[in-house]
Residue frames relative to the residue before (quaternion, step in Angstrom):
aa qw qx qy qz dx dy dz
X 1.0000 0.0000 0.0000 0.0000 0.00 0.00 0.00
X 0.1859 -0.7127 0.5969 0.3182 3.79 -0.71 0.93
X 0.8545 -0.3518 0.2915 0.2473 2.78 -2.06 0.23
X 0.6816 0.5343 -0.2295 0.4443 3.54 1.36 -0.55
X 0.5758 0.5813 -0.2669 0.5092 3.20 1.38 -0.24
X 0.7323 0.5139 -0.2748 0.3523 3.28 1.06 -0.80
X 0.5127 -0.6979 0.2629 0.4255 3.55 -0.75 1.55
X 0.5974 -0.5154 0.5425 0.2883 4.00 -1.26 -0.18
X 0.2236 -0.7783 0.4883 0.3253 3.64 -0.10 0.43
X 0.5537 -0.7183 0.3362 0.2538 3.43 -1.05 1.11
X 0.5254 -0.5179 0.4539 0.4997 3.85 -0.91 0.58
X 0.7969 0.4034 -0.3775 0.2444 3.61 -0.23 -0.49
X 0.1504 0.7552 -0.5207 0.3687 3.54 1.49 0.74
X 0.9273 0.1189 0.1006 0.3404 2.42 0.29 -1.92
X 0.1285 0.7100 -0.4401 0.5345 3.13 1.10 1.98
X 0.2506 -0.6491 0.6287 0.3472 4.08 -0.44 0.44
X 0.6890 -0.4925 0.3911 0.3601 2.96 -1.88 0.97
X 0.8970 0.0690 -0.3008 0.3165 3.57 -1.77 1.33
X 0.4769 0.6850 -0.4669 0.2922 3.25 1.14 0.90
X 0.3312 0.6855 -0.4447 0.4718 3.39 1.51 0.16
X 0.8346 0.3941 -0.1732 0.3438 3.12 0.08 -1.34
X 0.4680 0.5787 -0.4558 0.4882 3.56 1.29 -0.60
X 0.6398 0.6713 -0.2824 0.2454 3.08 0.65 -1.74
X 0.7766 0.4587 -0.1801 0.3924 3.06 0.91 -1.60
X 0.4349 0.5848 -0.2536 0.6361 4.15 2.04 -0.67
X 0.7887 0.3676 -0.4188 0.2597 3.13 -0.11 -1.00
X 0.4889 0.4839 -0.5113 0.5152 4.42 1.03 -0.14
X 0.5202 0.5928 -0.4533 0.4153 4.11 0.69 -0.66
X 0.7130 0.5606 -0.1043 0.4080 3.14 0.35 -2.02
X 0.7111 0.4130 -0.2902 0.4894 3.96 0.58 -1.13
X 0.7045 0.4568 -0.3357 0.4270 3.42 0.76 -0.75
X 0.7889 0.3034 -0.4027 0.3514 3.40 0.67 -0.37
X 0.2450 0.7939 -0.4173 0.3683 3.34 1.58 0.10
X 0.6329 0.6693 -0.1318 0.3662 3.10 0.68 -2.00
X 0.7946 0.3446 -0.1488 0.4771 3.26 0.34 -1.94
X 0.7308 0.5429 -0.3399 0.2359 3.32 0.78 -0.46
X 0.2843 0.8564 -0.1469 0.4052 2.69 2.53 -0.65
X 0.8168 0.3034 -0.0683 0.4859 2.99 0.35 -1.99
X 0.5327 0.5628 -0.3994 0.4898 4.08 1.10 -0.69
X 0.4991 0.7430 -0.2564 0.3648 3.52 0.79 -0.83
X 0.7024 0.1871 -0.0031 0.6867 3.37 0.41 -2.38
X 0.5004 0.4907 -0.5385 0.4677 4.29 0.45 0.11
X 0.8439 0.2696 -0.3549 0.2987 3.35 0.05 -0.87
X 0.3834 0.5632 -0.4564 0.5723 4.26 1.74 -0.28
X 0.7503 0.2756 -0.3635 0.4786 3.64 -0.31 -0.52
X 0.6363 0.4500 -0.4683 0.4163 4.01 0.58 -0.26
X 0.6201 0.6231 -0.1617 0.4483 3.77 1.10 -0.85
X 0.4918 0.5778 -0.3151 0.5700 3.30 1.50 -0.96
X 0.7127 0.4763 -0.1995 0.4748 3.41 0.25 -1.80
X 0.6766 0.3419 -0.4100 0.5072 3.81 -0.07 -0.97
X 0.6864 0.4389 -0.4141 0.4059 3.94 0.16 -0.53
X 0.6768 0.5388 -0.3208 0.3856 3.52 0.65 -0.64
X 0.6638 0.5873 -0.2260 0.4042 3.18 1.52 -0.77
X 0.5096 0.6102 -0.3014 0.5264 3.24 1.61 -0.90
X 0.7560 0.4831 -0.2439 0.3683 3.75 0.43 -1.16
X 0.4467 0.5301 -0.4515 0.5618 3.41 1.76 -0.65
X 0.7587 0.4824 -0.3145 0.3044 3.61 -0.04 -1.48
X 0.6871 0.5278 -0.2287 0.4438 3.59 1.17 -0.59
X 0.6613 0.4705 -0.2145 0.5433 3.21 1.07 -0.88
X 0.4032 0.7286 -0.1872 0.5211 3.69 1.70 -0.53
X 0.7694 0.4467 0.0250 0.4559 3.58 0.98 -1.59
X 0.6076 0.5831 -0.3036 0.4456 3.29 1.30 -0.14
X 0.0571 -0.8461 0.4160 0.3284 3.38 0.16 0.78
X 0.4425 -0.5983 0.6220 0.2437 3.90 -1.55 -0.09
X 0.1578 -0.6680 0.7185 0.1125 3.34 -0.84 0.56
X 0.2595 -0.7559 0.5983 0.0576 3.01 -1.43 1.10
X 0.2114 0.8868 -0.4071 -0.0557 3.50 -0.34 0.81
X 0.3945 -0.8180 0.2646 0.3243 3.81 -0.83 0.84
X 0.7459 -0.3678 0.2515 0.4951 3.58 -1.42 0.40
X 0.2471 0.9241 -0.1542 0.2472 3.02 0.90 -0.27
X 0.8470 0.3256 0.0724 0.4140 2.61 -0.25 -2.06
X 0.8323 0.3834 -0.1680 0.3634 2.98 0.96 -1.36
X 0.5301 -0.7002 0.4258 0.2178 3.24 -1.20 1.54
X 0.6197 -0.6069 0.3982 0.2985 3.60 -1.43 1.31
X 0.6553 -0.5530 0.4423 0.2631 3.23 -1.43 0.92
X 0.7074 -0.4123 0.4002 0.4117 3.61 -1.40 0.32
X 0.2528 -0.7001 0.5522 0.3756 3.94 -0.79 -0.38
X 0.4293 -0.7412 0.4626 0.2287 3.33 -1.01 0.69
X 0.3100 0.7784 -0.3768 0.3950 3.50 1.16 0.59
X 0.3799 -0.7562 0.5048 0.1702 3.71 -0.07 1.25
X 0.3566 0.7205 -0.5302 0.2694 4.14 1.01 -0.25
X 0.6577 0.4722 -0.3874 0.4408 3.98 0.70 -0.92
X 0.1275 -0.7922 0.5607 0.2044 3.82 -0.32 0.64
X 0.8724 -0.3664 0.2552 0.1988 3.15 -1.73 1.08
X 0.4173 -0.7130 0.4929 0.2731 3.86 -0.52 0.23
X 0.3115 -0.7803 0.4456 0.3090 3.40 0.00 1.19
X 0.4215 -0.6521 0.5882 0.2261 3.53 -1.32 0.08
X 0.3114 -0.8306 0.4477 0.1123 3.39 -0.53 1.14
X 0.0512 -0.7674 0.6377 0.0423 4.00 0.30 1.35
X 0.3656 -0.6612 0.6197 0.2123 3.18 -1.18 1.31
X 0.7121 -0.5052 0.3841 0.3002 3.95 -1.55 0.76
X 0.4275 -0.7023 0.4282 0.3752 3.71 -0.75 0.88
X 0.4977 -0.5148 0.6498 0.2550 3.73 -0.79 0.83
X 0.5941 -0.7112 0.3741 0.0366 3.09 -1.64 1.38
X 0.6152 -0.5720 0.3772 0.3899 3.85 -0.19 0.68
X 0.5558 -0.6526 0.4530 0.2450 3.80 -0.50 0.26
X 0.0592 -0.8471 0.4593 0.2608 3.21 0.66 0.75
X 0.6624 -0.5198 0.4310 0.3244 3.96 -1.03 0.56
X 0.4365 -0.5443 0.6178 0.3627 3.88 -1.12 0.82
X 0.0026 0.6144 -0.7733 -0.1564 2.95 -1.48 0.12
X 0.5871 -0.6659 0.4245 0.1782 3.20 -1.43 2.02
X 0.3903 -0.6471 0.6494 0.0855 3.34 -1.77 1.04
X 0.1041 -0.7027 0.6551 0.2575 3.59 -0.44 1.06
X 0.1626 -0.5761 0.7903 0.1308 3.58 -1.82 0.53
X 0.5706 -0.5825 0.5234 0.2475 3.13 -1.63 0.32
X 0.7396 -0.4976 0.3648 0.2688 3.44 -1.24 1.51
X 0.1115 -0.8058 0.5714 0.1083 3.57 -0.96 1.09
X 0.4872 -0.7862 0.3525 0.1423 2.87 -1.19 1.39
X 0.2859 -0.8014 0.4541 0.2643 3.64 -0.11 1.34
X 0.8082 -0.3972 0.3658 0.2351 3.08 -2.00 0.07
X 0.3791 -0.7848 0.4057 0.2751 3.34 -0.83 0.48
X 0.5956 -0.7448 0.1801 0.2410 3.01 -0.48 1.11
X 0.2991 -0.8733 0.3825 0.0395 3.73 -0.17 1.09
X 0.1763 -0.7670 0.6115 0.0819 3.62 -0.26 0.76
X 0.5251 -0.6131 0.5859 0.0718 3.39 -1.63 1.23
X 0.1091 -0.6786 0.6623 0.2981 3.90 -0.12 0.32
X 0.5707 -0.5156 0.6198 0.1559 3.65 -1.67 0.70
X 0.7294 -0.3869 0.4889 0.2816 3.78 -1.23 0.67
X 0.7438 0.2957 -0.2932 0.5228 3.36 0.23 -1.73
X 0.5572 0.7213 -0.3351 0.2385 3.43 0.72 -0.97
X 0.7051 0.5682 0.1154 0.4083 2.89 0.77 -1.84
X 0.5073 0.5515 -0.2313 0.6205 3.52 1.73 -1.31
X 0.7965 0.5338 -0.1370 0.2485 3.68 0.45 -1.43
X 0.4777 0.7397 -0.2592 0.3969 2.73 1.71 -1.52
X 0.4238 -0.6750 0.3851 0.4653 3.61 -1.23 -0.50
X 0.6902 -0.6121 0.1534 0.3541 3.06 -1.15 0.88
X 0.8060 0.3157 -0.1388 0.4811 3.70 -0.80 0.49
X 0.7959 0.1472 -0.1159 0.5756 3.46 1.51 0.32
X 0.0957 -0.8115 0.5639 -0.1200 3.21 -0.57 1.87
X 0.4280 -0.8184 0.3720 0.0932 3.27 -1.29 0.84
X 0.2855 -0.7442 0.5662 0.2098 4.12 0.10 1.22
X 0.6719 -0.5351 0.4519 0.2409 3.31 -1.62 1.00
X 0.6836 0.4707 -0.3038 0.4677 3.72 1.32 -0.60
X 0.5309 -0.5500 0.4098 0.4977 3.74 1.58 0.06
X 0.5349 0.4831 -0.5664 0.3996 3.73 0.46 -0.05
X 0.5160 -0.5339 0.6666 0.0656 3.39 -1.94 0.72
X 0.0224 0.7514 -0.6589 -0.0271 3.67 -0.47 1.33
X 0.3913 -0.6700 0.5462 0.3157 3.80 -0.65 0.82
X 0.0068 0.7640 -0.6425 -0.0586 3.83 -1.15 0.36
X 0.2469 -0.7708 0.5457 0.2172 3.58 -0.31 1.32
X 0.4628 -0.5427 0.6407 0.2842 3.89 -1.61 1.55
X 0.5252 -0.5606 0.6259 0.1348 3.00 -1.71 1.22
X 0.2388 -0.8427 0.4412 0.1952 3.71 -0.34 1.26
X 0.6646 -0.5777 0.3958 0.2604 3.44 -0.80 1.08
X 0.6767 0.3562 -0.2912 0.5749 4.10 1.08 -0.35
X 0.3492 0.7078 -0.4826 0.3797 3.97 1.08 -0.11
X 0.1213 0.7397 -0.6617 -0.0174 4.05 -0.56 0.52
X 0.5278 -0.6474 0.4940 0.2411 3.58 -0.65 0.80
X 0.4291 -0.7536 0.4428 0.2279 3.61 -0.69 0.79
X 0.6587 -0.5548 0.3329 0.3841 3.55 -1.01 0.42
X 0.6599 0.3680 -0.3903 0.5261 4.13 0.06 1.25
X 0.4271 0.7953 -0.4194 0.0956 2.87 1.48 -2.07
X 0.2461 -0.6408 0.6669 0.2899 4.10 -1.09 -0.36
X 0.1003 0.7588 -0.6419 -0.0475 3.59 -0.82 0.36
X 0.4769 -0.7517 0.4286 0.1546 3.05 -1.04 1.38
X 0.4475 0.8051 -0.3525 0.1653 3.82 -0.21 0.95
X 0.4947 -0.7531 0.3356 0.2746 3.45 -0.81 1.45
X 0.8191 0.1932 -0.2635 0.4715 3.83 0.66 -0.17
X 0.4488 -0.6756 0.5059 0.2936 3.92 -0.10 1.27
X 0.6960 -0.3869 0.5054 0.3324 3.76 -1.30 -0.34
X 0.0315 -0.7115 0.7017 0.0212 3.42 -0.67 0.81
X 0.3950 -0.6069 0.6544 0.2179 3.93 -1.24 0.94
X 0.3706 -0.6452 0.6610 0.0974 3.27 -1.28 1.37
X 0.7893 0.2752 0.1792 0.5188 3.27 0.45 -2.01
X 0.2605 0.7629 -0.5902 -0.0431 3.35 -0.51 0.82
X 0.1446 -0.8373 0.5173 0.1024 3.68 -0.66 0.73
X 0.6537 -0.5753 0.4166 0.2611 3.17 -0.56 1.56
X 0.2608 -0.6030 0.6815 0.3222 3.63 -1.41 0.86
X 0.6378 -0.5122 0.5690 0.0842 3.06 -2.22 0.31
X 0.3624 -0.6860 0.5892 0.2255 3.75 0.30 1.73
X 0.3966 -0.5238 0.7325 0.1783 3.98 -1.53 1.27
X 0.3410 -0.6149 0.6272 0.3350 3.43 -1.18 0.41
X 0.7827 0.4282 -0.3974 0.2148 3.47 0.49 -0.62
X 0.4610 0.6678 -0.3166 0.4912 3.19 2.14 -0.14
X 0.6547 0.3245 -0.4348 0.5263 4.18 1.14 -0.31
X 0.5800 0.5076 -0.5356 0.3451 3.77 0.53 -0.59
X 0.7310 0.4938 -0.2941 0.3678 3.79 0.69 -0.93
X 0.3653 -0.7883 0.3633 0.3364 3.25 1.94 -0.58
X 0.1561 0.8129 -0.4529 0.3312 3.51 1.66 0.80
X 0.1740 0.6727 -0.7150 0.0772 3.89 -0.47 0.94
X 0.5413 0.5822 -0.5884 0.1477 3.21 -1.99 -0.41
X 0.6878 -0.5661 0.4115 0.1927 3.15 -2.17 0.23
X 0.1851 -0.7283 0.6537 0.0898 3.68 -0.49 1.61
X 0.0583 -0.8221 0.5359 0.1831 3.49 -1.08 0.92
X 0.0018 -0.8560 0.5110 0.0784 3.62 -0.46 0.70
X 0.5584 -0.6370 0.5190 0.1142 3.15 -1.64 0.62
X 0.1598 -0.7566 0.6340 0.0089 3.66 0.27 1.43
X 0.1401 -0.6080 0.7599 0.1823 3.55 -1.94 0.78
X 0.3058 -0.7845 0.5324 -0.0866 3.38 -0.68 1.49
X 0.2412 -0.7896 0.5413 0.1590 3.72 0.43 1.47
X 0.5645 -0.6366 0.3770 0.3660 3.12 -1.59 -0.02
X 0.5553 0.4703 -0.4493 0.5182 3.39 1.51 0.46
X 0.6740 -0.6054 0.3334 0.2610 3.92 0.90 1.11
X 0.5810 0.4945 -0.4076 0.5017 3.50 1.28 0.81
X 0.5110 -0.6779 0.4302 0.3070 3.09 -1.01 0.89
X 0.3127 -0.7883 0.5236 0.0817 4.04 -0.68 0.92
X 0.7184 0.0855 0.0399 0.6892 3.85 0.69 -0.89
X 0.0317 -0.6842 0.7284 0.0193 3.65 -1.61 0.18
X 0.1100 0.8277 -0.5498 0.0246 3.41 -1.04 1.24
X 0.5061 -0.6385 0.4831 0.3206 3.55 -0.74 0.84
X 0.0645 0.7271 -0.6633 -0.1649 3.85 -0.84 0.68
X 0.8227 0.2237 -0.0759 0.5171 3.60 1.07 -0.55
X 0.1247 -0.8706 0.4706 -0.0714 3.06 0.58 2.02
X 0.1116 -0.6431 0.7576 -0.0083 3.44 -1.82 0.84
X 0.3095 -0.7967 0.4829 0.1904 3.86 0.41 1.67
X 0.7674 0.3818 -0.3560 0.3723 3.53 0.04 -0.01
X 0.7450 0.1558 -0.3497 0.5463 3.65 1.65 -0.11
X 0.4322 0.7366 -0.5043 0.1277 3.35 0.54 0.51
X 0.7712 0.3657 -0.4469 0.2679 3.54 0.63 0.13
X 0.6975 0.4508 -0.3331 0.4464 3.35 1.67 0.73
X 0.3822 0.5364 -0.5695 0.4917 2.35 1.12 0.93
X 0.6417 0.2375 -0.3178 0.6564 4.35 0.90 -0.66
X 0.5766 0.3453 -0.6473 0.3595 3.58 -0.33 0.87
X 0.6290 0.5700 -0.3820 0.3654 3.48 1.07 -0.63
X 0.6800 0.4615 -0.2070 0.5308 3.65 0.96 -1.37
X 0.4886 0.5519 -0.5373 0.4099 4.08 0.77 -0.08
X 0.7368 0.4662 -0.1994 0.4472 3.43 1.02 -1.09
X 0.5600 0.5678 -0.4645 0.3849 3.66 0.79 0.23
X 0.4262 -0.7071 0.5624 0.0460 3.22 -1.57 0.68
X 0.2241 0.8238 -0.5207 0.0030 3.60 -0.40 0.77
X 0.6471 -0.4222 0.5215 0.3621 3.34 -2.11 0.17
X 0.3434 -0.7729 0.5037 0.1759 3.93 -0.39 1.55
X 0.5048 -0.7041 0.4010 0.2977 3.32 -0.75 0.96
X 0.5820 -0.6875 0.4226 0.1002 3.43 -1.08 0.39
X 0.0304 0.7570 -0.6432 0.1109 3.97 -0.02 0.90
X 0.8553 -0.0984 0.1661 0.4807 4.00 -0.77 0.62
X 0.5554 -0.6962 0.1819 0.4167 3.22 1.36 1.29
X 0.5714 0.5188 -0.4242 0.4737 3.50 1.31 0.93
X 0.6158 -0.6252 0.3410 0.3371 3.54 -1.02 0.81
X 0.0912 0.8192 -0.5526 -0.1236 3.32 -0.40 0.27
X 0.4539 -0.6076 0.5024 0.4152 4.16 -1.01 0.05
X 0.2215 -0.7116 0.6564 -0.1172 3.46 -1.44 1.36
X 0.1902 -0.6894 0.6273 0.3082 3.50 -0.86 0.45
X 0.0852 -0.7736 0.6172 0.1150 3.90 -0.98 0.34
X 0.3941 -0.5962 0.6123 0.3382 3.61 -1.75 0.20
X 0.0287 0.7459 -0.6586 -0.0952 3.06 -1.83 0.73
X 0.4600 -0.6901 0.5359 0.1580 3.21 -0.98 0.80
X 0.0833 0.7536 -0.6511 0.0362 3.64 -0.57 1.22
X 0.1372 -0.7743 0.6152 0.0566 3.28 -0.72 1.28
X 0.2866 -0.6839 0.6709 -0.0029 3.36 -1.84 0.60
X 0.0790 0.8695 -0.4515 0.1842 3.34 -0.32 1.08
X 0.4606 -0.7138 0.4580 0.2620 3.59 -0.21 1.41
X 0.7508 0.4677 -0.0778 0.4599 3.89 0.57 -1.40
């Protein structure tokens, strides 16, 4: 076979695999591209127009009154002849006239009243005290069996002072367990300086009754109300201490 006979290899050999075929879509593809292209900017320019047309028709609809020179009534004059609106100032309001003082007749003051003193009062007789105007104010004696209740307040100028104080007694079963610290109790303190009642307010169960068997036995200086003894409940601190 001569050389002229022999076929030509085709361009699409040498083409990567599916570009033929694009090739062959892609005149399909451009044309409808195209048309859609133009339908697109046809139908923005048809819209354009229908909107413009609406605004004619609206702007159309408004009506106008026409009116002649005529009609219309003549401007103010500019001539100053009309005088000003006066301003109505209301009358000045009279000065305050000055009080002029009412004598009244001198009040007669109290008579003068005297305070009896403590010492006074201490001395007096008992249960009956005397007001600067002569009157007689009864004053019931505080009875010597009276013991102030546990909270009670009692009014008094020298607190309790511990004469005697007698160590508490270490619990054995409180050192084997190693149990220390501070039991506070509340001692009623008669007015002969013994101790009458004993209550736990800050309790450690394992030292709390020796700690109020210890304080039953203390001894104190009785506190003082109108330089007379009087009974007082106080706090004591009973400590316990391993060391």
């Amino acid at each position: 076979m001569s050389p002229a006979n022999e076929e030509r290899p085709s361009l699409y050999e040498f083409m990567p695999y599916g570009a033929p075929e694009l090739m062959e879509v892609a005149k399909k593809y451009m044309f409808r591209a195209t048309l859609g292209g133009i339908g697109t900017i046809a139908g923005i320019f048809v819209i354009m127009f229908v909107t413009n047309l609406i605004i004619a028709q609206q702007e159309k609809a408004i009506p106008v009154v026409q009116m002649q020179v005529s009609d219309l009534a003549a401007p103010p004059p500019l001539s100053q002849d009309t005088p000003p609106p006066q301003v109505q100032v209301s009358p000045a309001a009279a000065p305050p006239a000055a009080a002029i003082p009412v004598p009244v007749p001198d009040a007669e003051a109290p008579q003068e009243q005297t305070i009896m003193s403590q010492e006074e009062i201490a001395t007096s007789t008992p249960g009956v005290a005397e007001a600067g105007d002569g009157q007689q104010i009864v004053v019931a004696p505080p009875s010597d069996d009276e013991m102030p209740k546990f909270g009670d307040y009692v009014y008094v100028e020298e607190l309790p002072e511990a004469v005697t104080r007698i160590p508490p007694v270490y619990p054995d079963m409180a050192r084997e367990a190693n149990v220390d610290g501070t039991v506070m109790v509340q001692a009623l303190v008669g007015k002969d300086g013994k101790v009458r009642d004993v209550r736990v307010v800050k309790s450690i169960p394992m030292l709390d009754d020796a700690a109020k068997a210890a304080v039953r036995q203390w001894v104190f200086k009785p506190a003082l109300s109108n330089n007379k003894p009087v009974a007082v409940w106080v706090g004591v601190p009973v400590k316990f201490s391993l060391h």
